[in-house]
C-alpha positions in Angstrom: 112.6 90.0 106.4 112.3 93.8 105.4 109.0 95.2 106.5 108.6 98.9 106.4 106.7 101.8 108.1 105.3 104.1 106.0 104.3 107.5 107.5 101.5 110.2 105.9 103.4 113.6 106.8 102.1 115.6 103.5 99.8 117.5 106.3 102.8 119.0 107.9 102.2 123.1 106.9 104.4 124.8 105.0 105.7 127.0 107.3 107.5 125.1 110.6 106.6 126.1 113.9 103.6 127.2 116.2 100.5 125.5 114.9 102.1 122.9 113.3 101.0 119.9 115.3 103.1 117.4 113.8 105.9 119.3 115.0 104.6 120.0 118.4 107.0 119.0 121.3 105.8 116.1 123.6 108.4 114.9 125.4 111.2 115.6 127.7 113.7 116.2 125.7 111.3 118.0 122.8 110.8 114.3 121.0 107.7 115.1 118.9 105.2 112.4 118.0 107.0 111.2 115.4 109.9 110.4 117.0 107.9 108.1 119.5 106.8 106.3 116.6 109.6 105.5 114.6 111.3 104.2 117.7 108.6 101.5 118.7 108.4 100.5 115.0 112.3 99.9 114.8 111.6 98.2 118.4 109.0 96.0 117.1 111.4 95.1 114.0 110.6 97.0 111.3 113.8 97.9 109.3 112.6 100.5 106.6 111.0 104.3 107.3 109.1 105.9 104.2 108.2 109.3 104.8 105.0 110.8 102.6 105.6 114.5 102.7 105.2 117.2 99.6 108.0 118.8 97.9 107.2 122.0 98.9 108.4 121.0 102.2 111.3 118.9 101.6 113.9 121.0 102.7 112.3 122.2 105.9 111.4 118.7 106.8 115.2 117.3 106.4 116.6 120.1 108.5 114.2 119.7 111.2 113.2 116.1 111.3 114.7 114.2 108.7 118.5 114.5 108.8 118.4 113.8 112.5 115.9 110.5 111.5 117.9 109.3 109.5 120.9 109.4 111.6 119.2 107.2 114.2 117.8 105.3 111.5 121.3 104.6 109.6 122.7 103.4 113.3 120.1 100.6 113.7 120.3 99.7 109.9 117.2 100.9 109.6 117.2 102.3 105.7 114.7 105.4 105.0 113.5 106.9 102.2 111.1 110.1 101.0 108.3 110.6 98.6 106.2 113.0 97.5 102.5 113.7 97.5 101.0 116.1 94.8 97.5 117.1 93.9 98.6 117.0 90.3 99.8 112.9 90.4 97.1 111.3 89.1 96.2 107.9 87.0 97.1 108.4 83.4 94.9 110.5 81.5 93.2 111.9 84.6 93.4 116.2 84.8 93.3 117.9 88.1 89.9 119.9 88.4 90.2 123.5 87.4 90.6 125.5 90.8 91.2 122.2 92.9 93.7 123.1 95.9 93.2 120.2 98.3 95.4 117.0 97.8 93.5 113.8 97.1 93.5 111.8 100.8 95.6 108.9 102.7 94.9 107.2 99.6 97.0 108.8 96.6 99.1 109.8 100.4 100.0 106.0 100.3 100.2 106.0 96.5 103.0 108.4 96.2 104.9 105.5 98.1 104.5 102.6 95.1 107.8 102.9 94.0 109.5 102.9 97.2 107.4 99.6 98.9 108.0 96.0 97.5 107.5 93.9 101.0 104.5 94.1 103.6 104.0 97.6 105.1 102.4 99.2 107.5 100.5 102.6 107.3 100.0 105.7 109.8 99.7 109.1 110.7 102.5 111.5 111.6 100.6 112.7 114.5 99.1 109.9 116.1 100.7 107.9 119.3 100.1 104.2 118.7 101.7 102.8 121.5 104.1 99.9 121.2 101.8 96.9 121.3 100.2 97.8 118.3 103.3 98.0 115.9 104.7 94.7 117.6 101.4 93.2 116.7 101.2 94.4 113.1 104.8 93.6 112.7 104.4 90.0 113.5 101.7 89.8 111.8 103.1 91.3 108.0 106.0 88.7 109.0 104.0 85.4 109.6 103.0 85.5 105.5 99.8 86.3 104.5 98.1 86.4 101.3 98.1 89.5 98.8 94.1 90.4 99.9 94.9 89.6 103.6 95.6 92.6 105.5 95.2 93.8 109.2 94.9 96.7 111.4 94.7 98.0 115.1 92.3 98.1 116.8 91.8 100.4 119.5 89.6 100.4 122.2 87.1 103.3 121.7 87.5 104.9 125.2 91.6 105.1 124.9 90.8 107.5 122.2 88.9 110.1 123.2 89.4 113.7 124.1 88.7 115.5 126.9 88.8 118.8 124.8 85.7 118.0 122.1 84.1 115.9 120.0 86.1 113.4 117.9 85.3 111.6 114.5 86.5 107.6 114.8 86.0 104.7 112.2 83.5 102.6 114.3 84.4 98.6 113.6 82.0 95.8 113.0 84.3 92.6 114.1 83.2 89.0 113.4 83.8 86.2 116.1 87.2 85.4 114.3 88.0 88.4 115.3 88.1 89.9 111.2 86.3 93.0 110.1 83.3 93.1 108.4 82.5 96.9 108.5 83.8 100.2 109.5 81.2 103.1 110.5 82.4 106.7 109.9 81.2 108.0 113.3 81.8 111.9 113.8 81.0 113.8 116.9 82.2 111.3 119.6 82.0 113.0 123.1 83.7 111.6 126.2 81.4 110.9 128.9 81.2 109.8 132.7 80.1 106.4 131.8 81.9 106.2 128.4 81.5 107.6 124.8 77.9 109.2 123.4 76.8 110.9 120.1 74.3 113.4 120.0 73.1 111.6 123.5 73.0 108.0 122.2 75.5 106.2 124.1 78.2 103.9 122.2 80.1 101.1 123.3 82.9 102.2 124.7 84.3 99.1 124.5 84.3 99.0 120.8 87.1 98.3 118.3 87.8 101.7 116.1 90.3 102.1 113.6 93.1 104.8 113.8 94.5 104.4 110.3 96.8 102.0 111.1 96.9 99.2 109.0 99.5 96.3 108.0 99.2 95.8 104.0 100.8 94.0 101.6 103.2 95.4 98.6 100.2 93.9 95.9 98.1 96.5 97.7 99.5 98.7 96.2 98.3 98.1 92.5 94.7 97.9 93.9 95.1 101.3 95.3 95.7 102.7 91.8 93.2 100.7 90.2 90.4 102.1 93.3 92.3 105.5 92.7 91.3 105.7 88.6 87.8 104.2 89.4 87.0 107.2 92.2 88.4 109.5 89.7 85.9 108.5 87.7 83.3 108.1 89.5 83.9 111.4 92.0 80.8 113.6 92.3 82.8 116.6 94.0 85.7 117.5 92.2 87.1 120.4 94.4 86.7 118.4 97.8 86.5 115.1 97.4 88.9 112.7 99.2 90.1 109.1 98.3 90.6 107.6 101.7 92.3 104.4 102.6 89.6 103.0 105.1 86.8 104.0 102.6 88.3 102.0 100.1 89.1 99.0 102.1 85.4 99.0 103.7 84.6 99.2 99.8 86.4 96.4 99.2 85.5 94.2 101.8 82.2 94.6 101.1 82.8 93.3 97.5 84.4 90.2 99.4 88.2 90.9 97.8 90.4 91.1 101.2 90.3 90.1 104.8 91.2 92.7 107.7 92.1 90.7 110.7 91.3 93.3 113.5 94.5 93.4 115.9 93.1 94.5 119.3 95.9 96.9 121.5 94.9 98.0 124.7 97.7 101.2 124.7 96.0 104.7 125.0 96.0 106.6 121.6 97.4 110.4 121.6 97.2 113.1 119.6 97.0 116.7 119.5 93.2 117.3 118.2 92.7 120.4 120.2 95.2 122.8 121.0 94.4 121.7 124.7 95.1 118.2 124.5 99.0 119.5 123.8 99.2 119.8 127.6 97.6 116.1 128.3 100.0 114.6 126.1 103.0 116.3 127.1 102.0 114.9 130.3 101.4 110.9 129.0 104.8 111.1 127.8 106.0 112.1 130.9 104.4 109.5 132.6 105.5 106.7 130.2 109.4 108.2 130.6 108.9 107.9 134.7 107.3 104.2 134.5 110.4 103.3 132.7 108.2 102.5 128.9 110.4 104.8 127.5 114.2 106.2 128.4 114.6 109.9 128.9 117.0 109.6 126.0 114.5 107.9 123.8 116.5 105.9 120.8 118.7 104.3 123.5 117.5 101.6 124.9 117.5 100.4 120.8 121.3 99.4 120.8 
C-alpha cells in the first residue's frame, strides 16, 4: 500500500549554512535532522517522500539535501517528489495582500502538496526528531483503513519536549477515554522545571499528550484543506500576518464534529534545535542513540 511522508521544508532560508537549523549537523557522520527522519519513515514502511520547499530554493536544496535523498530513496524503492510553497498560491479569485511578505502557514505548506498526494499521508516538520515509534504507529495506523474524516496524530509526552534553553510553545491535548482528541490548547511559554513543566508559575501536567505537528491524514483531506484555506481567506482579520495553520484548522473542525483524531501516544524524546544551545544537546542524543545501537553510525544501512 503506498503511504507517503510529506515534509514542510519551505522554512529552510535562502541562503545555506550557519543559522540554518534545518541544515544543522546532528550526527556523527554530519546526518542532519532530516535525514534521521526519512530513515525511520522508510523503516516504518512508508514508500513515498514529498518535500514542501519554495522555488527560490530549489536548487540549493537538491545539491545539498536532495540529490543525495533521493539516491537513498531510489535504492529502497522509495519514490520522492518536490513541491513548492508560494505566498502568491492562493484559492481562485483570492489576491495576495498589498505589502504581504510572509507565506500563509503549515496549511497552504501542505496544500502545495495536493497534486502530488492521492493515498494516506503523514505530515511533519523538517526540523523536528520524532523518534521511530511514532512513524511506525502512524504508519500502521494510515494502513489499517480508516475513513476520509478519520485522522491521527502523535502524541507526545509533554516532558520529552521541553528545552533546557527557554520557554517553548506546545499544542496542549484534551484526550477522551478512547483515547481521541477532543481539543488542542495553544500553550506558549512552557518552562522546564524540577518537578516538570510550568507557565508563568502555574504548573502543567507534565504528563500530558501535546501535539508536534505530526499527523497521519487522509488523501480527501486534502480538498478540505482548500475549502478551510478560501473560508480563512475570507474570513482573515490580519492580512499581513496571519497564518492558516494545520492544527488550528483541525481543532476547528473537530469542534464542528467533521473528523476524529485518534491520539497515538509515543514515549521517544522529541528534538529540535529551538535555541542555538540545544544544537549541542542534540548532537549529543544522537550520539547516544548511535552508541545504544538505535541507530548505525552509517545511518541508511541497516535499511537493506
Amino acid at each position: 500500500m503506498k503511504t507517503s511522508l510529506v515534509i514542510m521544508a519551505a522554512g529552510i532560508g535562502s541562503r545555506f549554512g550557519g543559522g540554518i537549523k534545518q541544515l544543522t549537523p546532528v550526527g556523527p557522520n554530519k546526518e542532519i535532522i532530516m535525514d534521521y527522519s526519512i530513515h525511520d519513515a522508510i523503516e516504518a514502511g512508508f514508500n513515498k517522500v514529498i518535500f514542501i520547499i519554495r522555488k527560490d530554493i530549489e536548487q540549493d536544496f537538491k545539491d545539498i539535501i536532495g540529490n543525495r535523498i533521493e539516491k537513498i530513496c531510489n535504492a529502497h524503492n522509495v519514490e520522492v517528489g518536490y513541491c513548492f510553497q508560494d505566498l502568491h498560491n492562493l484559492p481562485a479569485g483570492m489576491v495576495c495582500p498589498e505589502g504581504r511578505t510572509k507565506p500563509w502557514g503549515t496549511g497552504q505548506a501542505v496544500l502545495a502538496a495536493k497534486d502530488l498526494v492521492h493515498e494516506p499521508f503523514c505530515v511533519i516538520n523538517a526540523d523536528d526528531y520524532y523518534g521511530k515509534e511514532a512513524f511506525k504507529l502512524l504508519h500502521d495506523f494510515l494502513v489499517e483503513g480508516h475513513g476520509d474524516n478519520e485522522f491521527a496524530m502523535a502524541g507526545f509526552i509533554l516532558k520529552n519536549t521541553l528545552s533546557d534553553n527557554g520557554t517553548v510553545t506546545r499544542g496542549v491535548c484534551e484526550v477522551n477515554d478512547q483515547g481521541y482528541l477532543t481539543d488542542v490548547h495553544e500553550t506558549h511559554d512552557i518552562a522546564k522545571t524540577a518537578t516538570g513543566a510550568e507557565v508563568n508559575g502555574v504548573a502543567l501536567d507534565p504528563n500530558a499528550n501535546v501535539s508536534m505537528n505530526m499527523w497521519a491524514l487522509s488523501p480527501a483531506f486534502m480538498q478540505t484543506l482548500e475549502d478551510g484555506f478560501v473560508e480563512f481567506f475570507e474570513n482573515n482579520k490580519d492580512p499581513m500576518k496571519g497564518e492558516y495553520l494545520i492544527p488550528v484548522y483541525i481543532g476547528e473542525l473537530l469542534e464542528q464534529g467533521k473528523v476524529s483524531v485518534k491520539v497515538l501516544e509515543t514515549n521517544d524524546k522529541w528534538f529540535g534545535v529551538t535555541y542555538a544551545e540545544d544544537k549541542d544537546f542534540v548532537i549529543d542524543s544522537f550520539k547516544e542513540l548511535v552508541d545504544k545501537g538505535v541507530y548505525k553510525a552509517d545511518l541508511f544501512s541497516d535499511l537493506d
